[in-house]
N, C-alpha and C positions, 0 to 999 in steps of 0.2 A: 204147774203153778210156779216151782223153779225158775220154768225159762222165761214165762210171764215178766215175773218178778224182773230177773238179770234183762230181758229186753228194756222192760222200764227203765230202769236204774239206766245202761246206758246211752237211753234216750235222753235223760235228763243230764246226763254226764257230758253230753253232746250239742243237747241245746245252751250247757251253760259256756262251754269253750266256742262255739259260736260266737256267745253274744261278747263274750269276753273279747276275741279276737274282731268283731267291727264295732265294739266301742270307741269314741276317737281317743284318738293317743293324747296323753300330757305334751303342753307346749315346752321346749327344749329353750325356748327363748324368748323374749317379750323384747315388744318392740313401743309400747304405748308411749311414752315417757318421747322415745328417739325420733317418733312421726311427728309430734307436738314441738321438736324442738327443730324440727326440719322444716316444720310449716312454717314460725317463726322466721327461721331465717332467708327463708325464699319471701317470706312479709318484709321484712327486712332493706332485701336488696331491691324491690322493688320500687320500695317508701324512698329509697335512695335515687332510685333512677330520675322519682316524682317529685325531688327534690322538698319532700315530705320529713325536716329532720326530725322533729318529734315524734312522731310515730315511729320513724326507722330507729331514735333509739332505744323507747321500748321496745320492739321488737325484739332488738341484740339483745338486751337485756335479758329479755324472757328467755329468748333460744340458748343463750348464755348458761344463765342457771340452769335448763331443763339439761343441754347436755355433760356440765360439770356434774350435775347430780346424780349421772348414770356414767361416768367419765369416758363419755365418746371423744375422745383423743383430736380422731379426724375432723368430725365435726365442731368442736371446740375451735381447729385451727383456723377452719374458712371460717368461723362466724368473726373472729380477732382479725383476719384479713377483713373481712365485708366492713367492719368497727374503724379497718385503715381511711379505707374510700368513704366511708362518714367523717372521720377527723379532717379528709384531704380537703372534703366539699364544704365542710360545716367546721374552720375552725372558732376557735375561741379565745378571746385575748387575753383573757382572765381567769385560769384554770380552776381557781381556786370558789371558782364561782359558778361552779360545773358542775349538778348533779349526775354522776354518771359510775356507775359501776363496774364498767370496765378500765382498765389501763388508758389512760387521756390521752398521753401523747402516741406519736405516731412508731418513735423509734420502740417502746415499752411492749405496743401491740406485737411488733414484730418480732420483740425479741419474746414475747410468751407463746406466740406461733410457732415458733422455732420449737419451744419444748413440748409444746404441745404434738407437734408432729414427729419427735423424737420418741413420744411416748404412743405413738400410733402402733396400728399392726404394723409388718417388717414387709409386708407387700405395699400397702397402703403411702409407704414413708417417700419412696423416690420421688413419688406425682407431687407428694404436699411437698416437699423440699425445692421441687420447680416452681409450683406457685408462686411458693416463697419469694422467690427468685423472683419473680418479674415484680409482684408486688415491692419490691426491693427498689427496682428500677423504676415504678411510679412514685414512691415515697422520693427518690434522687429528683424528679424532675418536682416534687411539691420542695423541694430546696433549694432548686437550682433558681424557682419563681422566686424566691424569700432572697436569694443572692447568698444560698451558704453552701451550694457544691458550683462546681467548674467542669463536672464530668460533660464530654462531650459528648455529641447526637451519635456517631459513627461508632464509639463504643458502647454506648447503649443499647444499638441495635447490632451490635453483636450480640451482645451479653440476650438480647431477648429471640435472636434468630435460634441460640445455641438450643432454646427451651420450646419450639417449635414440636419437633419430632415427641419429646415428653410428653405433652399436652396433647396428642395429635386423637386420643381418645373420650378425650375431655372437654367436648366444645362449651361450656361454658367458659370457661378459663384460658381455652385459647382463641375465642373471640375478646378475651379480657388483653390477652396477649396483644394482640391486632391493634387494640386501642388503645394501647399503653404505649406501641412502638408511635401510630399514627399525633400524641398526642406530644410524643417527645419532637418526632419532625413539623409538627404544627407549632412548637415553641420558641424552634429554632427558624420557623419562618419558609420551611420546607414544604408548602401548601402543595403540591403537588402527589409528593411520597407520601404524606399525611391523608390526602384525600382516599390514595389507594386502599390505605390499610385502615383506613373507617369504613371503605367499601367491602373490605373481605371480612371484617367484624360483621358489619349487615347481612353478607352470606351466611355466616352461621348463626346468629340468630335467628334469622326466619327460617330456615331449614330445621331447627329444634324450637321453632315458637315462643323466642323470650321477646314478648310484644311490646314491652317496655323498653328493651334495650335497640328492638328494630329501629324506633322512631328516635333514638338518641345517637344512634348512628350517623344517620342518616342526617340530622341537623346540625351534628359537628361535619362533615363531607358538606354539606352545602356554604357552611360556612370558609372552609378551608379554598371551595369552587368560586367563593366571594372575593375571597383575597388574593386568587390567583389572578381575577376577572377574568375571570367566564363566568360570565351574567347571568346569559340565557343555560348554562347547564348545573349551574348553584338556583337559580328558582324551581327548574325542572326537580331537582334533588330535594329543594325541598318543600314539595310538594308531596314527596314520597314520606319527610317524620311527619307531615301535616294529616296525610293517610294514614297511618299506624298509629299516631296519638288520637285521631279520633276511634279510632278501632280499640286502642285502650283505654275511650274514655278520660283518658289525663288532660283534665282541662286545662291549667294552668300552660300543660307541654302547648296546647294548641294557639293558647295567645303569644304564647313567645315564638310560634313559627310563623304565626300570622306577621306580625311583629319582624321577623327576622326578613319576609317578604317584601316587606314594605323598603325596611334598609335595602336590600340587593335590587332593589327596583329604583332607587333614589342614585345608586354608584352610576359613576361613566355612562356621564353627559344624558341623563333622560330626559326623556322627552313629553309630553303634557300629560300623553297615553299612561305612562310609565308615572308620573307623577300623582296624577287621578287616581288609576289601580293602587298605589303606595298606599293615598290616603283611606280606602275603603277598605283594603289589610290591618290598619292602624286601629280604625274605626272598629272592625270588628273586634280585634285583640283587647279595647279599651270594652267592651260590652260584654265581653265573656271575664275581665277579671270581676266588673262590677256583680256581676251573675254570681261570683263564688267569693265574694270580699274582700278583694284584695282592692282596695281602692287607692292605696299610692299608686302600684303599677299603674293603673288605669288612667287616672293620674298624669302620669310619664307618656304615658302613648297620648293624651290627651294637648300636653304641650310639645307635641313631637309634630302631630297633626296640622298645631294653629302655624308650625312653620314651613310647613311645607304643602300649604293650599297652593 
């Protein structure tokens, strides 16, 4: 009965350390709060690309909040970057008229990125301090448009070559790299060097699928292949954001490439072919803003049309 008994006893002494040892473990970390604030801001930079400001800056907003309320450092800094490339594309004349949560101006954002990446992990810091850096170098050319820097192309693209190797694991950012340099020599009138490096942006977006950014690539390069004239390889090119925004769906992208088709088929000397194709690019572009509201544009393409029957 004894042995009975003590068998018992560490039977059960055995099935309880069992269940103990594959119960799951407690979580060491939560992440719920940091996924919601990452969704946000990939919503965000998207609504940005789509030229979508209101949504994009709720978005910031939200991501904003969710990641100061668990103080992601990192994440804090690229949303106040992303908040830059919203200020650059979507200024405002009248600040003071500005519902907006974040820091307004452009130099504010970056100078709280700055802290923000300062208060990051100490691995995490080098990458966001390069970012930094280039965004740096897009804010210089959103002042050089305004007439209040002088810095030139040649140093620019130093300062953005230097941050190359940095980014080299980070393709988002250093497709942002690419189009930040191609965007400085597009300013300067540099349509060739500019072309290239909206072309190596496009390589890395589609190799990591940022399908919004492909097609915007790809429409600044045709436009740049505009200004060079090369006719026939600026339509060709953009034929390729005309692919990719309908693959994302972005309508609005789509009548302004239709749109953009129409111009580069009207450049150097066309011909009745090229004049007729112009106007049925036009025509469409004015049919798809009608389709989604936007009836000035439509509008515009509308008397763009009656002049070039």
């Amino acid at each position: 009965m004894r042995r009975l008994k003590l068998s018992g006893a560490l039977f059960c002494i055995s099935v309880f350390l069992i269940a103990c040892s594959s119960a799951p473990k407690r979580q060491m970390v939560y992440s719920d709060i940091t996924s919601r604030a990452y969704e946000n801001y990939e919503k965000a930079n998207g609504a940005i690309v789509r030229g979508e400001y209101d949504k994009a800056e709720k978005y910031l907003e939200d991501a904003y909040a969710l990641a100061v309320s668990v103080d992601k450092n990192d994440l804090i800094c690229k949303i106040l970057l992303s908040a830059v490339t919203y200020r650059i594309q979507y200024p405002v004349v009248d600040m003071m008229e500005l519902d907006f949560r974040l820091p307004v101006s452009v130099d504010a954002l970056l100078s709280d990125a700055k802290v923000a990446a300062s208060l990051s992990d100490e691995k995490q810091k080098p990458v966001l301090e390069s970012i930094i850096r280039v965004y740096e170098c897009r804010a210089k050319l959103f002042k050089a448009q305004n007439d209040e820097d002088s810095i030139t192309n040649s140093e620019i693209q130093k300062l953005l070559d230097a941050e190359i190797k940095n980014l080299s694991k980070d393709p988002y950012y250093l497709a942002f790299l690419y189009r930040t340099k191609g965007e400085w020599s597009s300013f300067l009138m540099n349509y060739k060097d500019a072309a290239e490096d909206y072309e190596k942006a496009a390589e890395i977006h589609t190799k990591n699928r940022y399908l919004y950014e492909i097609a915007y690539d790809w429409y600044l390069c045709a436009t740049c292949r505009s200004k060079e004239g090369r006719k026939d390889e600026a339509l060709k090119t953009i034929q390729m954001a005309l692919k990719y925004d309908r693959d994302a769906e972005n309508t609005s992208a789509i009548a302004q490439d239709y749109m953009a088709a129409a111009y580069i088929l009207c450049k150097k000397n066309p011909t009745d072919e090229d004049r007729k194709s112009a106007v049925f690019y036009a025509e469409r572009a004015a049919q798809i803003y009608k389709s989604i509201g936007l009836l000035n544009q439509a509008e515009l393409c509308e008397i763009w049309i009656e002049g070039n029957r």
